[in-house]
C-alpha positions as CSV (number, residue, x, y, z in Angstrom):
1,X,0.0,0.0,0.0
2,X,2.8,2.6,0.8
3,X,4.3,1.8,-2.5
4,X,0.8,2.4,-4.3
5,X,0.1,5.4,-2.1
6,X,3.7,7.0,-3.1
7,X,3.1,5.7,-7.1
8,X,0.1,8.2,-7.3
9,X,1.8,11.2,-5.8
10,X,4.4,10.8,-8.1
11,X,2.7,10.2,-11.0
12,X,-0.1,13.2,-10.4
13,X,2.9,15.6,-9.3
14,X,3.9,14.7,-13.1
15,X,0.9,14.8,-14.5
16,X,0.1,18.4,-12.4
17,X,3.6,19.9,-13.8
18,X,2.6,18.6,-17.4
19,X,-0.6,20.7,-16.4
20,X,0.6,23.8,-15.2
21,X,3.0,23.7,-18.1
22,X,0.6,24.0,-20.3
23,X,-1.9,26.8,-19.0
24,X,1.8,28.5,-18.6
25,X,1.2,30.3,-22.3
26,X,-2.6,31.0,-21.5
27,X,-1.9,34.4,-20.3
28,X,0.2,35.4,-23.6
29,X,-1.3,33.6,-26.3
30,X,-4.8,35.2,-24.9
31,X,-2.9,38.9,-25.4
32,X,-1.6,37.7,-29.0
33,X,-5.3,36.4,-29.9
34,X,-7.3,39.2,-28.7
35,X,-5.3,41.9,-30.2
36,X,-6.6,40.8,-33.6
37,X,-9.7,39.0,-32.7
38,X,-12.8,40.2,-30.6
39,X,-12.3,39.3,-26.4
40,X,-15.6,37.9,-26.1
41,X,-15.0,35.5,-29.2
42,X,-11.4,34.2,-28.0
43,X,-12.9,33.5,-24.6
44,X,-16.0,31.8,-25.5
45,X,-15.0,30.5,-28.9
46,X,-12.3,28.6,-27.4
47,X,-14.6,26.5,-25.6
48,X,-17.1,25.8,-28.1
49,X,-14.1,24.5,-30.2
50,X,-13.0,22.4,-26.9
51,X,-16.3,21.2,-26.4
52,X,-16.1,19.4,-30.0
53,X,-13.8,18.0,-29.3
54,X,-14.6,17.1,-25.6
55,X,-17.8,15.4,-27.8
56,X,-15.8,13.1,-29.8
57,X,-13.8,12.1,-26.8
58,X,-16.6,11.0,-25.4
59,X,-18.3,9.1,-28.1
60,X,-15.1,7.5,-28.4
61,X,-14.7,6.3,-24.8
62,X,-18.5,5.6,-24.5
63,X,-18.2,7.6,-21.4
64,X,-21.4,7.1,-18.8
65,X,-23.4,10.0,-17.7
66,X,-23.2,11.4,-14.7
67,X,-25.4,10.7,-12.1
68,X,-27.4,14.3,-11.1
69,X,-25.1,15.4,-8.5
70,X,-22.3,15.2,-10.6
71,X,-24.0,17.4,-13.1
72,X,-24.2,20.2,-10.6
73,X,-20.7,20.1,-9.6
74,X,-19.9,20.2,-13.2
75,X,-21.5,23.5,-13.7
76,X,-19.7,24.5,-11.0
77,X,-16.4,23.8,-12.9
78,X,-17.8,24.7,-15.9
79,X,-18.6,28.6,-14.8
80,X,-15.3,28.9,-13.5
81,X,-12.6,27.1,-15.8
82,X,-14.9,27.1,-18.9
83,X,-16.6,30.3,-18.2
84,X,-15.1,32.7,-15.7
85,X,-11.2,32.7,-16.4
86,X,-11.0,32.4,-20.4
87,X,-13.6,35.9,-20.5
88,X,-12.5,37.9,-17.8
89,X,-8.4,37.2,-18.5
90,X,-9.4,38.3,-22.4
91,X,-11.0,40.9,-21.1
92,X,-8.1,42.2,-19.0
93,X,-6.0,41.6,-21.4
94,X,-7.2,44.0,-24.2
95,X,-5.9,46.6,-22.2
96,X,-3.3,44.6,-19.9
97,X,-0.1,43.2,-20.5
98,X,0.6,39.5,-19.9
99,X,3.4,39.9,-17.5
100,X,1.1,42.2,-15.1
101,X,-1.5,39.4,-15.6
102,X,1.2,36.9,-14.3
103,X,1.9,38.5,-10.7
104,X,-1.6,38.8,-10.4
105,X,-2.3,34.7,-11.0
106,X,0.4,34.1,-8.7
107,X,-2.2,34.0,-6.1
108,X,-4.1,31.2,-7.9
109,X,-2.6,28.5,-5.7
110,X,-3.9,30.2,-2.8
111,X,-7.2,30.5,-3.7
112,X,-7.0,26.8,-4.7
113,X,-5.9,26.0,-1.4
114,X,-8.9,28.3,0.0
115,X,-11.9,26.5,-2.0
116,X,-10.0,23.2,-1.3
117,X,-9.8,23.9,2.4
118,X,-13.4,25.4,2.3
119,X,-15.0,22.5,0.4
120,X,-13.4,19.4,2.0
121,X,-14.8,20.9,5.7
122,X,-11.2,21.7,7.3
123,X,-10.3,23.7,10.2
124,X,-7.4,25.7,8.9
125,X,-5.3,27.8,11.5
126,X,-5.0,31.6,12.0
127,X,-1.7,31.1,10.4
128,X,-3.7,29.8,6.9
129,X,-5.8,32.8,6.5
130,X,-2.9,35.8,7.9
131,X,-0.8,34.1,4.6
132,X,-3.7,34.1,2.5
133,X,-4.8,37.5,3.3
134,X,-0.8,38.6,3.2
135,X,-1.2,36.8,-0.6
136,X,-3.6,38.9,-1.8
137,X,-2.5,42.1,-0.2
138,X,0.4,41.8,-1.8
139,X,-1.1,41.3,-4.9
140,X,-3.9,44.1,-4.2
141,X,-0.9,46.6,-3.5
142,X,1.0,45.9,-7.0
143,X,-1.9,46.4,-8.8
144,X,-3.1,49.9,-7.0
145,X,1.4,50.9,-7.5
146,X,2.2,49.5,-10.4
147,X,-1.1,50.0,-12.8
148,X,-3.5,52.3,-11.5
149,X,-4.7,55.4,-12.9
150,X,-4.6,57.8,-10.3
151,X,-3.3,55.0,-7.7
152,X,-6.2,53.1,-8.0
153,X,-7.4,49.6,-9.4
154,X,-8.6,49.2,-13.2
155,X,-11.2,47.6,-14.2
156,X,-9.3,45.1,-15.8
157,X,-7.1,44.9,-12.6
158,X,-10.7,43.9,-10.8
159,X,-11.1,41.4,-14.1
160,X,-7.9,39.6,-13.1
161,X,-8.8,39.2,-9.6
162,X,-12.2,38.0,-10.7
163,X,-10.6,35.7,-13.0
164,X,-8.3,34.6,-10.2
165,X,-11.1,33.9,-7.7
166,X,-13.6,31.9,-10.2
167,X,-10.8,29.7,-11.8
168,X,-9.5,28.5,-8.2
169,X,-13.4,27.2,-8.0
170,X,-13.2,25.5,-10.7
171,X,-9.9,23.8,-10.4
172,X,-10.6,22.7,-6.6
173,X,-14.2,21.7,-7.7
174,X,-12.5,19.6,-10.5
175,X,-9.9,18.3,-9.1
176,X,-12.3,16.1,-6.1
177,X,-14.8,15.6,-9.4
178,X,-12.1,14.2,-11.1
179,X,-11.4,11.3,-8.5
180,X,-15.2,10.0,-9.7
181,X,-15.1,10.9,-13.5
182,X,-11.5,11.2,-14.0
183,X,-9.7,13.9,-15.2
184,X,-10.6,13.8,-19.2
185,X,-14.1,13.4,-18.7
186,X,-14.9,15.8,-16.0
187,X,-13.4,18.8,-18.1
188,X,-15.2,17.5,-21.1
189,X,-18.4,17.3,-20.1
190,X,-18.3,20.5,-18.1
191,X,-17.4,21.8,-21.7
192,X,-20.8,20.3,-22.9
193,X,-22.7,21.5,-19.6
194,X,-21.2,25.1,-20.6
195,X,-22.7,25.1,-24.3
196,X,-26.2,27.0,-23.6
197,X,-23.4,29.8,-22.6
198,X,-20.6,29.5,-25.0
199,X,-22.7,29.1,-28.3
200,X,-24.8,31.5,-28.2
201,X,-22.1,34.1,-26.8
202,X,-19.7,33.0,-29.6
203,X,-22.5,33.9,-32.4
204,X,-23.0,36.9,-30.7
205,X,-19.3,38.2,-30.9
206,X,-18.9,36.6,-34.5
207,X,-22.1,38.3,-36.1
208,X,-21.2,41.4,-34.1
209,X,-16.9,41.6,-35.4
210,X,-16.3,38.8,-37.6
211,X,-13.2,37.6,-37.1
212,X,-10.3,38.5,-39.0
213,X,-6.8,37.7,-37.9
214,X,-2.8,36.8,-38.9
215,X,-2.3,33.5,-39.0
216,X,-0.1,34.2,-35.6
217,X,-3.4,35.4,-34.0
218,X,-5.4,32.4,-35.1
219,X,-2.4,30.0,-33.8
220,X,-2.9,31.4,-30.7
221,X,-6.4,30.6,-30.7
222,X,-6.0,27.6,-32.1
223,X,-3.5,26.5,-28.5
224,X,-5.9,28.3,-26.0
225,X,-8.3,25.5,-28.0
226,X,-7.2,22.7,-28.4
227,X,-4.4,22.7,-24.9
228,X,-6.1,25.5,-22.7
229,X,-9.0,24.7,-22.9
230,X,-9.1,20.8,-23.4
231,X,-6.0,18.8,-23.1
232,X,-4.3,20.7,-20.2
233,X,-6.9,19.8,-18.4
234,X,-6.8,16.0,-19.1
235,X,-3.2,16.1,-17.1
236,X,-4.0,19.0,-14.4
237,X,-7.1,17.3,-13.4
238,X,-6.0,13.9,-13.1
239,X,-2.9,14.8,-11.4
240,X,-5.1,16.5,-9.1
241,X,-6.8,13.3,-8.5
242,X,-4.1,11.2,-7.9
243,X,-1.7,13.2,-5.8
244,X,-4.2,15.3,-4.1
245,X,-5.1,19.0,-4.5
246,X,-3.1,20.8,-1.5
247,X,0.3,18.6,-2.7
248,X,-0.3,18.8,-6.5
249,X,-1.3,22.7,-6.3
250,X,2.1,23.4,-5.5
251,X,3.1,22.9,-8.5
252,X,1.0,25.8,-9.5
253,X,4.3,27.7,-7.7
254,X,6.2,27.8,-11.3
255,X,3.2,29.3,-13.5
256,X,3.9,32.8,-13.0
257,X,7.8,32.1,-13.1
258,X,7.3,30.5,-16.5
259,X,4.2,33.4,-18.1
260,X,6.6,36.0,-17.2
261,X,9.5,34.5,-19.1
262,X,7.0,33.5,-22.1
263,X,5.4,37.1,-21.9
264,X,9.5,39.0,-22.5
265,X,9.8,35.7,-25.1
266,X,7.2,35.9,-27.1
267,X,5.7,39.4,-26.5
268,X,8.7,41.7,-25.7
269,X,7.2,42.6,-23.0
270,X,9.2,44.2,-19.8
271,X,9.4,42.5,-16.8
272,X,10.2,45.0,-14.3
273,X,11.9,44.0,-10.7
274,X,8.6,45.6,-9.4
275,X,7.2,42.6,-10.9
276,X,9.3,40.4,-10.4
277,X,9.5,41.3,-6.5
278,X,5.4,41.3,-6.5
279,X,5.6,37.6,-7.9
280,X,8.2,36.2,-5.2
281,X,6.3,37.4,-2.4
282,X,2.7,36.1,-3.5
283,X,4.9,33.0,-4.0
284,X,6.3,33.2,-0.7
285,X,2.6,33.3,0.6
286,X,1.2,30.6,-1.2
287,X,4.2,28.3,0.6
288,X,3.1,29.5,3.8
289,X,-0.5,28.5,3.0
290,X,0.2,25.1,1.9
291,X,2.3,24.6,5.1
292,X,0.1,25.3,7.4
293,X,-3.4,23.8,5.9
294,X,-5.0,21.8,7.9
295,X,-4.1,18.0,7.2
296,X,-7.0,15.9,5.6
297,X,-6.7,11.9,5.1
298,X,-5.4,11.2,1.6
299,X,-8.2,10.7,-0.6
300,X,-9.1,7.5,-2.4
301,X,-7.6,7.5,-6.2
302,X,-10.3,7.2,-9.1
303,X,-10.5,7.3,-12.3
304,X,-7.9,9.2,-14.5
């Protein structure tokens, strides 16, 4: 059993870091893409496109329904992963740059650890919610120094925090689904669930701005598609399953680390030591937090 017990850890910390990885280039593809192409079309397009494919995945797989109860937790992944981060992050980042997006995602593994404390019924300590709040305060005063008009938040400052808030939900929410459903089929049905939202939203933007873009613009898309959307989540969700959500979330440490360096890469874009200082402190934070959560017995592996 100890064997089997330390097998899954290692395998979902893999599987979590192929993850994290992956949503890694979410924050600058999305500032590539809607630069040429209408916000609310990149955001919802993305996951009709996902959902298609999340269709013929599970045609393929003969994949059983879920029972009622798991249909309401899917629509509570579904309006924050599907949803809630891909329109409020293109949003933002009309008017945002990428790397100011990154500090402010740093506290993404934080609010993970929040809904995940929150929805498994633990007790955290005084110390959990004085690094939490430090987290976000440090975030909060960034934001009101560093890209404020006037020294005070933007709206697409508020977008990012939104987006920040919504996608933790989603990703605690998903991972514990995930341990029932596995990882693949809980992000593709909560695709489906999300289609009375997506499809009609996607027309919308498309009759309103057609879309026109580069080819760069629609390769962009194309990623936040078929990876960001769909197969990121087959490894970030089943590594959650497997190793855990407070133990694999660490590994969500490395994703601002790595969208800064693919936002100077790819984008040009200045990372400032303002930045850079921002980032290492949410970071710091987020250690704290997944320090002193409360322990919880290690829950039972499902499906993958």
């Amino acid at each position: 059993m100890p064997r089997t017990v330390t097998a899954d850890r290692v395998t979902g910390l893999a599987l979590g870091a192929v993850g994290v990885l992956a949503f890694s280039l979410s924050l600058p593809l999305t500032r590539i893409a809607v630069q040429q192409l209408d916000p609310w079309f990149v955001a919802f397009g993305r996951a009709v496109g996902a959902a298609l494919l999340a269709f013929a995945y599970l045609r393929l797989t003969r994949a059983p329904r879920p029972t009622a109860a798991q249909w309401r937790r899917l629509a509570v992944v579904a309006a924050g992963v599907v949803v809630g981060f891909p329109m409020f992050t293109s949003l933002a980042l009309t008017t945002q740059t990428s790397a100011h997006g990154a500090v402010v995602v740093a506290v993404l593994p934080a609010m993970t650890a929040v809904f995940a404390v929150l929805r498994a019924g633990e007790r955290p300590s005084p110390a959990f919610w004085a690094a939490a709040a430090a987290g976000l305060l440090a975030v909060l005063t960034f934001l009101v120094t560093s890209g404020g008009v006037g020294g005070t938040l933007t709206v697409a400052d508020l977008f990012l925090l939104a987006a920040v808030v919504l996608c933790g939900l989603g990703y605690a929410e998903g991972g514990a689904l995930s341990r029932e459903l596995g990882g693949a089929r809980t992000i593709c049905w909560a695709l489906l669930v999300a289609l009375p939202v997506t499809v009609p939203v996607t027309a919308a933007a498309a009759l309103a701005d057609p879309p026109h873009a580069d080819t760069t613009a629609w390769a962009a898309f194309g990623y936040l598609t078929a990876v960001s959307m769909f197969l990121g989540f087959f490894a970030w969700y089943a590594g959650l399953a497997r190793g855990g959500i407070a133990q694999v979330g660490q590994i969500q440490l490395a994703q601002p680390v790595l969208t800064l360096a693919w936002s100077a890469l790819l984008l040009s874009e200045t990372v400032t030591p303002a930045s850079i200082s921002a980032a290492l402190v949410v970071l710091g934070c987020v250690v704290l937090i997944q320090r002193t959560r409360a322990s919880a017995p290690a829950p039972a592996v499902g499906k993958v």
